[in-house]
BASEVO-185831 format. One record per residue (C-alpha): chain; x, y, z. Coordinates in pm, 1 decimal. Layout:
N
- zanu, u, v, w
- A, X, Y, Z
...
//
This chain:
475
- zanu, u, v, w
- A, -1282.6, -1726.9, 1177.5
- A, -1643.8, -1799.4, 1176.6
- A, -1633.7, -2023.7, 1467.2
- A, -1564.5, -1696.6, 1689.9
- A, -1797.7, -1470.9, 1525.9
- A, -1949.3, -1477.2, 1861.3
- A, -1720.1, -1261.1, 2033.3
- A, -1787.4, -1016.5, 1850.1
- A, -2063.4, -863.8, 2049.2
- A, -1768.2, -833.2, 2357.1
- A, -1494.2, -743.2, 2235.0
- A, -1492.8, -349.0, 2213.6
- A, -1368.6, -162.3, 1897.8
- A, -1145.5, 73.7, 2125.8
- A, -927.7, -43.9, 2430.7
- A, -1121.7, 134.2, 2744.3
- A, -851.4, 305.1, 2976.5
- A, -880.5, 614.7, 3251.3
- A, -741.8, 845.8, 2993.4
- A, -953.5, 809.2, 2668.2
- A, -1147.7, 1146.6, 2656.1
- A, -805.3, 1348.1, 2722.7
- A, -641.1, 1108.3, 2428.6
- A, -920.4, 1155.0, 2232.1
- A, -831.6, 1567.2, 2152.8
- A, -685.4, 1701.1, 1914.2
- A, -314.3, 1786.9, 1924.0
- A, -179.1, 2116.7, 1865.5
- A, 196.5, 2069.3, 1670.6
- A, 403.8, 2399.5, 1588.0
- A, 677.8, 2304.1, 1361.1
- A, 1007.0, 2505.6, 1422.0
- A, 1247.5, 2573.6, 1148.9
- A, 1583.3, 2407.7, 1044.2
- A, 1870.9, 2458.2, 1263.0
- A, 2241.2, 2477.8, 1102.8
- A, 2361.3, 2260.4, 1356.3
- A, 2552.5, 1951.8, 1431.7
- A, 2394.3, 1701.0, 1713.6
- A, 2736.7, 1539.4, 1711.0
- A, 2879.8, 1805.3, 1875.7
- A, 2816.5, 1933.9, 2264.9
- A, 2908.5, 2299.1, 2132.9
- A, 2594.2, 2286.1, 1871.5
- A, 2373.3, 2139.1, 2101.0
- A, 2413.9, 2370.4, 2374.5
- A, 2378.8, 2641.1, 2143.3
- A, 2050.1, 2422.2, 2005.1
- A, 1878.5, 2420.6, 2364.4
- A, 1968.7, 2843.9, 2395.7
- A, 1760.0, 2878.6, 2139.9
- A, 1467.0, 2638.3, 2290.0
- A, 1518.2, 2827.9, 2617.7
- A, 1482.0, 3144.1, 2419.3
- A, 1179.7, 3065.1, 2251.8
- A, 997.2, 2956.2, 2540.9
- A, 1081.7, 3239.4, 2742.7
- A, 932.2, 3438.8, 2482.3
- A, 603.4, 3253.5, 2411.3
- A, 554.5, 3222.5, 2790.9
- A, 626.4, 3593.8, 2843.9
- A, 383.8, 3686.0, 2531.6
- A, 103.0, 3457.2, 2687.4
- A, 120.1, 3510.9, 3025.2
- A, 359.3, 3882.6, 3074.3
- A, 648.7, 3666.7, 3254.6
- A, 808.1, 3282.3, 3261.3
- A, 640.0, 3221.1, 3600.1
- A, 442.1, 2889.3, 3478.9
- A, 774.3, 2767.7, 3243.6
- A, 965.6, 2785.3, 3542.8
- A, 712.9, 2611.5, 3760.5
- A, 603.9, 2330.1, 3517.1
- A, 903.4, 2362.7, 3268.7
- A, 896.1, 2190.4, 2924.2
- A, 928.1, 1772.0, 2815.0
- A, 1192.5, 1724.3, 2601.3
- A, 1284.0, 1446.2, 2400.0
- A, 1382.0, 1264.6, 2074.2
- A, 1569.3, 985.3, 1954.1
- A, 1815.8, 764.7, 2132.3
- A, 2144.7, 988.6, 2008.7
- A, 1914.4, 1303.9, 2050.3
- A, 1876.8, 1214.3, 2411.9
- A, 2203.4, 1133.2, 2536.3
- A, 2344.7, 1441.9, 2388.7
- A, 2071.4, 1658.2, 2535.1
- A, 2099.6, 1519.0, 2872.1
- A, 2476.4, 1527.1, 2840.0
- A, 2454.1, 1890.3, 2746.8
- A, 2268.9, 1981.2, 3095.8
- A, 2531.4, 1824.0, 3270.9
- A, 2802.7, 2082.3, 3100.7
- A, 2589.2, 2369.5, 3235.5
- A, 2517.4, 2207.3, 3567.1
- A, 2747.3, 2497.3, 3765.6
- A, 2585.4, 2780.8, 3576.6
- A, 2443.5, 3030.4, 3816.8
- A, 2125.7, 3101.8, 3658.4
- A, 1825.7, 2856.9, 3582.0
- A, 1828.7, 2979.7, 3205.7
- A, 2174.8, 2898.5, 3172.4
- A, 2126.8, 2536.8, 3366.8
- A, 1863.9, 2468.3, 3140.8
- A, 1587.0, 2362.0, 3357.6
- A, 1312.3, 2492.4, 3156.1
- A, 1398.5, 2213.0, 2881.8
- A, 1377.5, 1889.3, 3116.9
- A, 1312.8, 1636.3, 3164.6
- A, 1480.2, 1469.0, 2877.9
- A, 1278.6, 1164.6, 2778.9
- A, 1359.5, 896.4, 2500.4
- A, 1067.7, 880.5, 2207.8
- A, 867.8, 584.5, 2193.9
- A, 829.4, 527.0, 1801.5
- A, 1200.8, 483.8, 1786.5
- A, 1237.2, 233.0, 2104.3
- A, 919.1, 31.9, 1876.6
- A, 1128.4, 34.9, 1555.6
- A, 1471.7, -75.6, 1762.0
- A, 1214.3, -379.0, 1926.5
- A, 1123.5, -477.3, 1558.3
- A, 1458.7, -463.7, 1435.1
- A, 1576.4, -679.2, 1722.1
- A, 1310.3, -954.2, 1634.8
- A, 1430.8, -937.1, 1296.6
- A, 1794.8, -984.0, 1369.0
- A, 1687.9, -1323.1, 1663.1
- A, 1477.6, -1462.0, 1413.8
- A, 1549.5, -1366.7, 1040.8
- A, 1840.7, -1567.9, 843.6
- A, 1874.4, -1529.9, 524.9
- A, 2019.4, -1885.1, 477.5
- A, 1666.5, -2062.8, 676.5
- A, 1480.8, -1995.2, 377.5
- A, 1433.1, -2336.5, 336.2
- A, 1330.3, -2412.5, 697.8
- A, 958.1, -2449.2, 671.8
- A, 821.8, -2216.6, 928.6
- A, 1100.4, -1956.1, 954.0
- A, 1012.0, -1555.8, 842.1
- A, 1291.3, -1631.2, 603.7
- A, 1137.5, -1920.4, 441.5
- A, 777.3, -1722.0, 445.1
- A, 982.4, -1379.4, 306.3
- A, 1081.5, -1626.2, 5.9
- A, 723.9, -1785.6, -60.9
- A, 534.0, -1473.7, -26.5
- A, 768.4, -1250.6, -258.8
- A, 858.7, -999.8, -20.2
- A, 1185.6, -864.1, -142.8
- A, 1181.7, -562.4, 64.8
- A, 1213.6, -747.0, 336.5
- A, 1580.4, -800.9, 406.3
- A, 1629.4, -769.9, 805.4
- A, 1735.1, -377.6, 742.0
- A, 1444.1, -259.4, 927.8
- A, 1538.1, 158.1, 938.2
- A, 1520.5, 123.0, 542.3
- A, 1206.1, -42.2, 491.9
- A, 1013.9, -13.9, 815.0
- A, 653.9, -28.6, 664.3
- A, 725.6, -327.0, 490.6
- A, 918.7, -532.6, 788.7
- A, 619.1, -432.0, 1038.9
- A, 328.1, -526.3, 800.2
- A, 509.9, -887.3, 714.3
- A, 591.3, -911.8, 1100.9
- A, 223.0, -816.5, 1207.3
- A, 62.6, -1099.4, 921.6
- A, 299.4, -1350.6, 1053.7
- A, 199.1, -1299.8, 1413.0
- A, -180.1, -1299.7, 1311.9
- A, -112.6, -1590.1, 1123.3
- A, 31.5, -1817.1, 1402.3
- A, -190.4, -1681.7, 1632.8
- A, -473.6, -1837.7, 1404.8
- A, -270.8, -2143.4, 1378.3
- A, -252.4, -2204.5, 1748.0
- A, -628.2, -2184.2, 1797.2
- A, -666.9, -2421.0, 1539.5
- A, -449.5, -2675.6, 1692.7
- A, -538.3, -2560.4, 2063.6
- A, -872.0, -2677.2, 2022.2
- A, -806.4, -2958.2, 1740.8
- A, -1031.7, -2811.9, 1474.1
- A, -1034.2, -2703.7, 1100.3
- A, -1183.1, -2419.8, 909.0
- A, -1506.9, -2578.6, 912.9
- A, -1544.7, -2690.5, 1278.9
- A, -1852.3, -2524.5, 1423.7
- A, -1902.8, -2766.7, 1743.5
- A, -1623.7, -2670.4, 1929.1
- A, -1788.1, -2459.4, 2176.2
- A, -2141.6, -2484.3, 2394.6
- A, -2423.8, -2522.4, 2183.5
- A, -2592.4, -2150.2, 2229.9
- A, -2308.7, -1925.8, 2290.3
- A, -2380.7, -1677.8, 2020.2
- A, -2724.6, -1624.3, 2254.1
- A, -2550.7, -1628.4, 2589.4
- A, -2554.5, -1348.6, 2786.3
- A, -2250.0, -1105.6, 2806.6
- A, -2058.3, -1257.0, 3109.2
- A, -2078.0, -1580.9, 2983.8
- A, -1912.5, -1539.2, 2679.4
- A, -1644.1, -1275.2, 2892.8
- A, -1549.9, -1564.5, 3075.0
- A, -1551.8, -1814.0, 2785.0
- A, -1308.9, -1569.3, 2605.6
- A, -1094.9, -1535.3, 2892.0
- A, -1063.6, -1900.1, 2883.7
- A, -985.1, -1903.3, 2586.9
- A, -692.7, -1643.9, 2560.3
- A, -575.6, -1791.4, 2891.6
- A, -527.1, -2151.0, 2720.8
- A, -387.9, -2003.4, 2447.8
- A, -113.8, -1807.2, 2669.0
- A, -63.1, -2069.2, 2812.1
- A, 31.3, -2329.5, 2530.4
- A, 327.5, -2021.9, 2445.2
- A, 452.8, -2051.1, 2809.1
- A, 320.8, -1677.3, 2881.9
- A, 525.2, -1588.5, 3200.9
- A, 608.6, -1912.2, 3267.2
- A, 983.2, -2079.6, 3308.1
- A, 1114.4, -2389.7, 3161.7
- A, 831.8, -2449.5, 2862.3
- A, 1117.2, -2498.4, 2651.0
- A, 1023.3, -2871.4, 2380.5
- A, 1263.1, -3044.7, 2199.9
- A, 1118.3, -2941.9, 1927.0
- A, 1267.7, -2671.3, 1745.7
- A, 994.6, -2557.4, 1512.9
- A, 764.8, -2508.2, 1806.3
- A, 974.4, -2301.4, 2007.3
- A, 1048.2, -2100.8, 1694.6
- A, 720.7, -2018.2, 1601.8
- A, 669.2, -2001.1, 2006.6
- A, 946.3, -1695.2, 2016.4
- A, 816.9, -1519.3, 1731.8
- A, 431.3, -1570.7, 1844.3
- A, 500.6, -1362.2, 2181.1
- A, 764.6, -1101.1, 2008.0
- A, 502.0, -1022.5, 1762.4
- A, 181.5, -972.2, 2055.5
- A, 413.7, -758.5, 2243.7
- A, 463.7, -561.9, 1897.5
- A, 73.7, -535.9, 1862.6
- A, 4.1, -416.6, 2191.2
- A, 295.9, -142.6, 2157.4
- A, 110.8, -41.8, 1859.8
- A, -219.3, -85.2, 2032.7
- A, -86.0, 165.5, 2328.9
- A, -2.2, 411.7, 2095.8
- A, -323.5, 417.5, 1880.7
- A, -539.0, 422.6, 2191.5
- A, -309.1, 653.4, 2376.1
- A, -314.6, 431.4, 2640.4
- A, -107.9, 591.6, 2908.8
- A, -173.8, 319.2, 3178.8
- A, 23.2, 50.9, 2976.5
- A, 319.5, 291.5, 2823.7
- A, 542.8, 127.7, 3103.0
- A, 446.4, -253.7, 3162.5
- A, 495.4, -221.8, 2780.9
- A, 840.1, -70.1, 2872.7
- A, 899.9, -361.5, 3098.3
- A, 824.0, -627.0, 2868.9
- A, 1091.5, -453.4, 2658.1
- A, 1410.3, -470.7, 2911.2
- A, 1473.7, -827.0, 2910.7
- A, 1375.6, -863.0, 2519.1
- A, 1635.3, -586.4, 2482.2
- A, 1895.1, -742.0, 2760.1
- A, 1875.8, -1066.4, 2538.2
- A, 2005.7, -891.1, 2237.6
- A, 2277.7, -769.6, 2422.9
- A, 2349.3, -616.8, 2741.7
- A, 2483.2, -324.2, 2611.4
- A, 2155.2, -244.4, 2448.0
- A, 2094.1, 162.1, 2447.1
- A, 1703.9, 123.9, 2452.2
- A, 1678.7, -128.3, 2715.3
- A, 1915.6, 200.1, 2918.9
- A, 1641.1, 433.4, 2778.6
- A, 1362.1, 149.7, 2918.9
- A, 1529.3, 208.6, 3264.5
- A, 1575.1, 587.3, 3176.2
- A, 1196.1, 630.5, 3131.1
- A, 1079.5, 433.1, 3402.8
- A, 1262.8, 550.3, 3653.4
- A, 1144.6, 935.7, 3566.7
- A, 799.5, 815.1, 3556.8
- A, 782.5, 650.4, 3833.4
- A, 1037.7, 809.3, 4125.0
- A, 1207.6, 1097.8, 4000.7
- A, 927.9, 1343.3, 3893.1
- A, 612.9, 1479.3, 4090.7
- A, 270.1, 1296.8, 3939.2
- A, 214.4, 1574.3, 3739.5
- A, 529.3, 1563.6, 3583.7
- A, 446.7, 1201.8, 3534.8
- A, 158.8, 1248.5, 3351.3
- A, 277.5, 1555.8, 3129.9
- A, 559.3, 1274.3, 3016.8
- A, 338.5, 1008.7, 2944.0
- A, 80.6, 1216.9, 2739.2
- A, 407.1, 1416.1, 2559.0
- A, 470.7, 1093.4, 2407.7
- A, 199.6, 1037.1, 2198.8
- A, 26.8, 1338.5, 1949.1
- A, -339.8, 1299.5, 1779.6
- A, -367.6, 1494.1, 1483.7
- A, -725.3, 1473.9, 1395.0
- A, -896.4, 1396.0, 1728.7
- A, -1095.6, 1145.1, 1831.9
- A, -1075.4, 795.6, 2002.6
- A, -796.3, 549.8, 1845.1
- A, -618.0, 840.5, 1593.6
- A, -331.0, 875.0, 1843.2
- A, 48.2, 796.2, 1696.7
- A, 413.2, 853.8, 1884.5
- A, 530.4, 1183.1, 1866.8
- A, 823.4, 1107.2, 1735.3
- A, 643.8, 962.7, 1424.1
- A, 526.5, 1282.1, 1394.4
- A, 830.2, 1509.9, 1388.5
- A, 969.2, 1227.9, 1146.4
- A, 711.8, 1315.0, 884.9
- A, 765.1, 1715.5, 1002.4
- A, 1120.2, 1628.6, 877.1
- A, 1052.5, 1408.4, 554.9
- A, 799.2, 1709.1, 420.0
- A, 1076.1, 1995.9, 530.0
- A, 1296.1, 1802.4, 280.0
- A, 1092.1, 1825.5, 14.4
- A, 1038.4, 2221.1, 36.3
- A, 1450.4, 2219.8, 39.8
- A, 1487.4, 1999.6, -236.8
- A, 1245.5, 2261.2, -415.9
- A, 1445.0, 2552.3, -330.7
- A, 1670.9, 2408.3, -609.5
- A, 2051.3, 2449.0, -642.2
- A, 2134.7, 2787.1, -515.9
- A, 2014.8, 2678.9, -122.0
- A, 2075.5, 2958.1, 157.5
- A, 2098.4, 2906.0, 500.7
- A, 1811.3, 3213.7, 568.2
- A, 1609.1, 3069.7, 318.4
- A, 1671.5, 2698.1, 389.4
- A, 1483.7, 2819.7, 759.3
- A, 1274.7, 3093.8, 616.7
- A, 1083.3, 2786.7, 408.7
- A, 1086.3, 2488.3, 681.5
- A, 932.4, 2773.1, 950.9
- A, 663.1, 2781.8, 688.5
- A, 658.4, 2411.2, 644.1
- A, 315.3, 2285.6, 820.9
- A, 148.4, 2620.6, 672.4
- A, 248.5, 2460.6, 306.8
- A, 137.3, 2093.6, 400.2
- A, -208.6, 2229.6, 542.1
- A, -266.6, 2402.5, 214.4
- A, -184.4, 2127.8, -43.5
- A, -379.7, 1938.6, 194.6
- A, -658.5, 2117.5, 209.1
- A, -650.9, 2185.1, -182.7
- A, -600.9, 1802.3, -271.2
- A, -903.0, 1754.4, -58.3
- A, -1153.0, 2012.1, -236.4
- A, -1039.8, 1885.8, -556.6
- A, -1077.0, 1552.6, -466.7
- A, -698.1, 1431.8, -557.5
- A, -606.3, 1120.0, -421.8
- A, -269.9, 1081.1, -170.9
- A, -1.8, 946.6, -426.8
- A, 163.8, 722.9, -268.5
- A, 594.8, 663.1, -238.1
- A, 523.8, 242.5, -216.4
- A, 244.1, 3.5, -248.0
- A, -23.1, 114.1, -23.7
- A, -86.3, -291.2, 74.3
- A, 197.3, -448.8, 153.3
- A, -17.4, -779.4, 241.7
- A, -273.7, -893.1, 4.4
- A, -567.9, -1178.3, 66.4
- A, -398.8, -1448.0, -134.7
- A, -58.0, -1364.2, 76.6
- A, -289.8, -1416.1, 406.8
- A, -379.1, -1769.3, 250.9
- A, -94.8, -1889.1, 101.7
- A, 15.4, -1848.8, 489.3
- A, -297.4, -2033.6, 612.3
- A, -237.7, -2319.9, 399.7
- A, 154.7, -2368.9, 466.0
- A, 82.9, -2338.8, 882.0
- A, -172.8, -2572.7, 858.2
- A, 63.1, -2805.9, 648.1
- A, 377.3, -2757.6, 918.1
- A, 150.8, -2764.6, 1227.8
- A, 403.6, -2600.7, 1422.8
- A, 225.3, -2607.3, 1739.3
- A, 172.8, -2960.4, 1766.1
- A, 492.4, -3037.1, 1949.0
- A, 663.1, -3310.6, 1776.5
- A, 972.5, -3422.7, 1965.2
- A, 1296.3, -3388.1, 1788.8
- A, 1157.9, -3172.9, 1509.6
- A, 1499.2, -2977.1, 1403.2
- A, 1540.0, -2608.8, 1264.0
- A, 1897.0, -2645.2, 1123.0
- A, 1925.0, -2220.6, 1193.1
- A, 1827.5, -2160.3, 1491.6
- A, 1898.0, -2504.8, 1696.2
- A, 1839.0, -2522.3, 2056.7
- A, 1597.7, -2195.5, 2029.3
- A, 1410.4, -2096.6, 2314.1
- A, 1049.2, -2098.8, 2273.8
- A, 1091.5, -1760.6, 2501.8
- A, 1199.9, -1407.7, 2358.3
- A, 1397.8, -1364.8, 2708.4
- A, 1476.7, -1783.9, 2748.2
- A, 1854.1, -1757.2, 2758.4
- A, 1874.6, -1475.3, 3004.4
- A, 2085.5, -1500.9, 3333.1
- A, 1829.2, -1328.6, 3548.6
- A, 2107.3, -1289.8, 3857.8
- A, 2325.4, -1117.2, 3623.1
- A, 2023.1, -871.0, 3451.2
- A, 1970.1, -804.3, 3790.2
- A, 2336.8, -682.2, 3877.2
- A, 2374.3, -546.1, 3511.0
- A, 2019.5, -278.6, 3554.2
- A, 2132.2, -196.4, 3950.9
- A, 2482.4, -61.7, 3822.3
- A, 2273.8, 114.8, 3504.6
- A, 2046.0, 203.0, 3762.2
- A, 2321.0, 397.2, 3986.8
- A, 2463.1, 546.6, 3739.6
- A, 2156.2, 724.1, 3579.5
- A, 2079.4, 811.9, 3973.8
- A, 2381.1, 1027.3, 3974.3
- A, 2284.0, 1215.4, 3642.7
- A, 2529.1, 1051.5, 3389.4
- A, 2450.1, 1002.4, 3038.8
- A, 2508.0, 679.0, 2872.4
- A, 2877.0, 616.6, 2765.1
- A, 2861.5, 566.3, 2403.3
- A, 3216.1, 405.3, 2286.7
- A, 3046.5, 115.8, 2531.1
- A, 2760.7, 29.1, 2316.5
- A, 2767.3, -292.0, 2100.5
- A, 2870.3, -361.9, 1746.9
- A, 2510.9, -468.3, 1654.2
- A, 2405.8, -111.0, 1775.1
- A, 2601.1, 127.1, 1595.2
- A, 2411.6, 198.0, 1327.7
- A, 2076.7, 224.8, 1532.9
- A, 2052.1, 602.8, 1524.6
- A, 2087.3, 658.5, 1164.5
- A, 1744.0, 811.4, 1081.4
- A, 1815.7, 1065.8, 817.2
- A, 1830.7, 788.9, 577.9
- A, 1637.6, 874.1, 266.8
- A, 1518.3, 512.2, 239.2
- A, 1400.1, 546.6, 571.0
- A, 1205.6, 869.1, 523.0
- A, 1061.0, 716.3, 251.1
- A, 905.6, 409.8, 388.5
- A, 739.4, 555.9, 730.9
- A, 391.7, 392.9, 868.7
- A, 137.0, 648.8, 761.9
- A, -43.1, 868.4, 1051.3
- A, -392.1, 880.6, 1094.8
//
């Protein structure tokens, strides 16, 4: 909006944090080939992690003449939520083994990924706040889904995750807009709303006007504060799905910047949010999982080779950073391809003979698309948000003015909402709940899966083909 064209001048283009040079280089990522084996079962997965331990060994022996360094730094290891249970439940089958090879220790710690906790967050804040029969409820994502003509969007985030985290990032934008507007009482055209001269100011005046700002509009949400709750529903809807959707940006903002310092308040923010959904939840366990690594069970080195393991940049340079899991799940989508092209009579030798190959094959089409000046093709519509979409919102959250609290303003859906992601929690019983989680990853044991929630079951299906085909781009 014009009336902040000021800030500008302050606000930097890349978040500023102790690790941005180290961030800012370029990644080196060394594809391994297909292996014929099942994750379901502790027999292939052993038998997967040999073969890590025997590959290491060998680069480690071929770079340096013996495994002195693996054994003294070992190797980060992680992956999805399933990926990681069965990996760290693996290790525990080989705990009585009498060699370090055979206990696995080169392979550990076992970490969960942080692109997959971001897409379980998003699908949570789909399944609070999405209803298919609110689209009639001015206000709700439902009702916007319906007047923007965004079919794709049906809740069923691991099929159509581009789509869900565009439309989720727009509405949060959108409302965020919205509550400055009404914060401050103005309209698109206001321009008196601030000190006359503040575009000339000097630099820490308009630091702390800005911080003002943000802090009034935190504030208005009930940032961190307790009992904010209205009786009016529409504002503590659009309240809830206001603060789900910063925390989303500044996830996404971590991983972009590489911003190690805020890879576990982020993870904090997340266990509640997660406990809410259900206290069951398997990523609010891997939350606890991560954190407790990070912060008391490895050495500070250790620490630090976690942290920076979790996020890959593939071109270098400030802001090109992305989770490394996104990474392997393009790795994955393009080894598909090459077997698809192998056509009907498939091989197991040559099934792994042409995914070893895999990133060789991608850097040459690339690089040949790119001296021929061939354009990406791409699966879906490259812009899932368009300016008249960003409008048509404008206009309808100006007309609702769902941050003017209006006292007994009803949402039929979602009655009694709180205007708080984490408003219905019973902290005394998080509390006991993440102490017995909390002992029982202290004595090594991997989660229990038959204990997990209905609403979870499905949360580790990522070989989807609908998924594959609808992953955010990396830079």
């Amino acid at each position: 909006m014009g009336q902040f064209k000021w800030m500008e001048s302050i606000i930097p283009k890349h978040i500023h944090h102790p690790h941005k040079a180290a961030m800012a280089e370029k990644s080196q990522v060394f594809q391994l080939p297909i292996q014929h084996k099942n994750e379901a079962k502790y027999e292939d997965v052993l038998s997967i992690m040999d073969d890590y331990e025997k590959l290491l060994q060998k680069a480690f022996r071929d770079a340096h003449g013996d495994i002195k360094m693996l054994e003294k730094y070992r190797v980060v290891t992680g992956g999805d939520q399933l990926t990681k249970v069965r990996f760290a439940g693996a290790i525990n089958l080989r705990l009585m083994s009498p060699t370090s090879t055979g206990r696995l220790e080169h392979v550990q710690p076992v970490v969960c990924e942080l692109w997959h906790l971001k897409q379980d967050y998003l699908e949570k804040c789909y399944k609070a706040l999405y209803k298919k029969e609110s689209m009639t409820e001015e206000g709700t994502m439902s009702y916007f889904r319906n007047v923007l003509k965004k079919n794709d969007v049906n809740g069923k985030v691991k099929g159509h995750f581009k789509t869900h985290s565009e439309f989720f990032k727009i509405l949060t934008e959108s409302l965020i807009r919205e509550l400055a507007l009404e914060l401050f009482n103005m309209n698109d055209t206001s321009d008196d709303i601030f000190p006359v001269g503040i575009d000339k100011a000097c630099r820490a005046t308009k630091e702390l006007a800005m911080r003002n700002i943000g802090n009034s509009i935190l504030g208005m949400l009930g940032f961190l504060q307790a009992e904010m709750n209205t009786d009016d529903d529409k504002f503590n809807y659009c309240s809830n799905l206001c603060l789900r959707g910063l925390h989303y940006l500044q996830l996404e903002d971590t991983a972009k910047e590489g911003n190690l310092s805020m890879v576990l308040p982020n993870l904090k923010v997340c266990i509640p949010i997660f406990y809410q959904h259900s206290c069951l939840s398997k990523y609010m366990v891997e939350c606890i999982d991560y954190l407790m690594k990070v912060n008391y069970y490895m050495s500070p080195i250790d620490s630090l080779r976690i942290l920076e393991g979790s996020f890959v940049n593939l071109r270098g340079g400030v802001g090109n950073n992305v989770e490394a899991d996104l990474v392997q799940e393009h790795s994955v989508r393009n080894q598909k391809d090459l077997i698809r092209g192998l056509g009907a009579n498939k091989t197991e030798n040559a099934i792994s003979s042409v995914t070893a190959a895999a990133p060789i094959i991608t850097s040459i089409c690339r690089n040949f698309d790119s001296q021929h000046d061939i354009t990406k093709k791409g699966n879906r519509h490259t812009k899932h948000i368009s300016e008249e979409d960003v409008n048509i919102l404008k206009k309808s959250l100006r007309k609702l003015r769902p941050f003017k609290v209006t006292t007994g303003r009803k949402c039929r859906s979602f009655n009694h909402i709180t205007n708080s992601p984490a408003g219905r929690v019973d902290v005394n019983k998080m509390e006991i709940d993440i102490n017995r989680i909390v002992e029982r990853l202290g004595r090594g044991l991997a989660q229990n899966d038959d204990n997990e929630d209905e609403d979870d079951d499905d949360d580790d299906d990522d070989d989807d083909e609908d998924t594959d085909s609808d992953l955010p781009d990396i830079p």
